[in-house]
N, C-alpha and C positions, 0 to 999 in steps of 0.2 A: 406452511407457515407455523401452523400448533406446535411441529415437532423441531423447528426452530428455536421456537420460544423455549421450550422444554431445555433445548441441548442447551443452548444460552447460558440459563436459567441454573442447569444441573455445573456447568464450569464456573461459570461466578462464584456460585457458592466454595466449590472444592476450592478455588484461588486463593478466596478470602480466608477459608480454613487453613492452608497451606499459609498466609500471613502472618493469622493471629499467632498460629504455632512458633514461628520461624521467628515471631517479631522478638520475642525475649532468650533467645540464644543467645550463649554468649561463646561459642566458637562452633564452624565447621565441620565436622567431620563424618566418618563412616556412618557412624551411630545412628538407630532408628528415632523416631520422635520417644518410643517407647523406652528406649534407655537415659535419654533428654530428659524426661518428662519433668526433672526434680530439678533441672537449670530454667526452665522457664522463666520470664518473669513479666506479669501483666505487663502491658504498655500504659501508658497516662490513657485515661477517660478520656474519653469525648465530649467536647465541647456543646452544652447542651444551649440553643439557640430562639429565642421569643420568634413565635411565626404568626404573620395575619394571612390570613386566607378568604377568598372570596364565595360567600353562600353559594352564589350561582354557577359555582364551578370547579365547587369541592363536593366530595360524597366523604362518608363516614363510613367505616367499612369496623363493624363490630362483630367479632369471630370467637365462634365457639365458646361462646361464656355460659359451658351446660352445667347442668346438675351433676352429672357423671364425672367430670375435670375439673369443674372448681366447686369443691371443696374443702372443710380445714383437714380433713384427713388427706386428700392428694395434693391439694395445691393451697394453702392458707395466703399463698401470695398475690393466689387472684382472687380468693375472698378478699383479702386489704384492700383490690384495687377496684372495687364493685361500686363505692361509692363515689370516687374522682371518675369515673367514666360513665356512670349514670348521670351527673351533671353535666358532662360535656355531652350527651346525647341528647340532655332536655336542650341544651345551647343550643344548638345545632337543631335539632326539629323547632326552636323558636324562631329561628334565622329561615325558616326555609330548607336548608340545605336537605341534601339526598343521603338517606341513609341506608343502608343496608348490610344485613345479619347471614349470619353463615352458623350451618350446625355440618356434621359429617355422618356419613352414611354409618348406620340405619339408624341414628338417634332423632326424633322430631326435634324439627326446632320449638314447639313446647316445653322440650326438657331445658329454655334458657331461661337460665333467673331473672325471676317474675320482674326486680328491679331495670334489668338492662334488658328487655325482651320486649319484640318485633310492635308494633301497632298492625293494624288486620291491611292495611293500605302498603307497608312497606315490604319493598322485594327481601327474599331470601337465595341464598344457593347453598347448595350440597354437595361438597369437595371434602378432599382431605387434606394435605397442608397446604397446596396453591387451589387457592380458590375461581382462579381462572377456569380451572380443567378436572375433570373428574374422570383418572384415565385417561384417553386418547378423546372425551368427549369434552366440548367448550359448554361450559356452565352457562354461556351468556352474560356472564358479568361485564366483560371485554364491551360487547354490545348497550347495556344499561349505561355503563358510562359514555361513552359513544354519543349515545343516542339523545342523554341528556348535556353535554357538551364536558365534562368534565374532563379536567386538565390535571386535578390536584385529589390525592386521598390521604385522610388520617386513619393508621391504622391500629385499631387496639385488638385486645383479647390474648387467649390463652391457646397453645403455647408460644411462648416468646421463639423455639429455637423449631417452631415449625408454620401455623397457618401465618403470623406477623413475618418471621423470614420469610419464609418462600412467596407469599403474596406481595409482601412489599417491595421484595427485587421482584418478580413476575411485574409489577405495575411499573417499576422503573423502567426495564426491558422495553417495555409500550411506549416508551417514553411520559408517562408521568409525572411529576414530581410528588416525590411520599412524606409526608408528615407523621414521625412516633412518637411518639410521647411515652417516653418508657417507665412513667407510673402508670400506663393502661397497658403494657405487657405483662406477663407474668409467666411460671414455671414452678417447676416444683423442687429447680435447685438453681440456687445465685450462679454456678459457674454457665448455666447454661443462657444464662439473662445477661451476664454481660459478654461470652460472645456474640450472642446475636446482635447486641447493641453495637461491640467491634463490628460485626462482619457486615452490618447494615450499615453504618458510617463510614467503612473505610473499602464496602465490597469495591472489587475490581469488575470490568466488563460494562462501566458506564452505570454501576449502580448506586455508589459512593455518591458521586454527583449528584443524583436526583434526589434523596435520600437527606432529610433533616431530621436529628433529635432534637426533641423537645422533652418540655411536663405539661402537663395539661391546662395547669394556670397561666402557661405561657402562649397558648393558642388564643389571639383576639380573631375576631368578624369581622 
């Protein structure tokens, strides 16, 4: 079933890459993407959508917002986005709801800014960009939500174009339905924040569907 979800998980993505690519050609032929590359042309945004979500059965999935990745030196974009997603976390542990933090192996989850970082009560895992699995081994996350009855995740943190993709189609896959709010994504280049925004809105494999953009001010309780 793990190596299911993986294969799943690893062709949705390539689909939806093979989309976004393909979506601003403007003819057919031999040609590699790499000769393409200068015809491209973004597609319209995505429609960003107000979502209410229910405490008792949404978690809040806050990923990798360390010391090491967000900084103004590597990534100033997820400095910018530390203070809209540090609210939505006091929100959200005001409501109740389930929250939980991811860092990646070997960095403690210590190293996460003191603003957006763990309470001593709240679960962690330690993956690298699907936070389901760490290698061929299940994190347990699968099970926390499970076990706490969760239907629905909002996912922030940094990188937008790896722990938010690959986790949030991972939790579609499950059949969840995912909530992003893509002023709490971030990277450390625009082109890579708005594919992932495409490839999460528009992924193929039953990912699209599950799969809402938001902003943060637009998530009620």
């Amino acid at each position: 079933m793990k190596s299911t979800y993986a294969h799943l998980l690893r062709t949705a993505i390539l689909a939806g890459l093979v989309a976004i690519i393909g979506a601003g050609a403007t003819s057919v032929s031999a040609q590699t993407i790499i000769e393409e590359w200068s015809t491209v042309k973004a597609p319209p945004a995505p429609a960003l959508k107000p979502v209410t979500v229910d405490p008792k059965t949404t978690a809040l999935l806050v990923m990798d917002l360390l010391k090491q990745g967000c900084n103004d030196q590597r990534r100033p974009r997820c400095v910018a986005s530390i203070s809209a997603i540090e609210k939505l976390i006091a929100a959200a542990r005001a409501k109740g709801m389930m929250v939980i933090f991811s860092t990646i192996p070997p960095i403690s989850i210590g190293d996460t800014l003191a603003a957006v970082a763990p309470k001593a009560n709240e679960p962690v895992v330690v993956a690298w960009v699907d936070k389901f699995m760490l290698g061929n081994k299940d994190t347990g996350l699968e099970k926390m939500l499970k076990d706490k009855g969760i239907t629905t995740v909002i996912s922030v943190g940094t990188a937008s174009y790896g722990a938010v993709l690959y986790t949030s189609s991972a939790a579609a896959l499950r059949g969840l339905n995912v909530v992003v709010p893509v002023d709490g994504m971030s990277s450390e280049d625009l082109y890579f924040d708005q594919a992932s925004a495409w490839l999460l809105a528009k992924g193929t494999g039953g990912i699209g569907p599950k799969v809402t953009l938001t902003k943060i001010d637009m998530i009620k309780f």
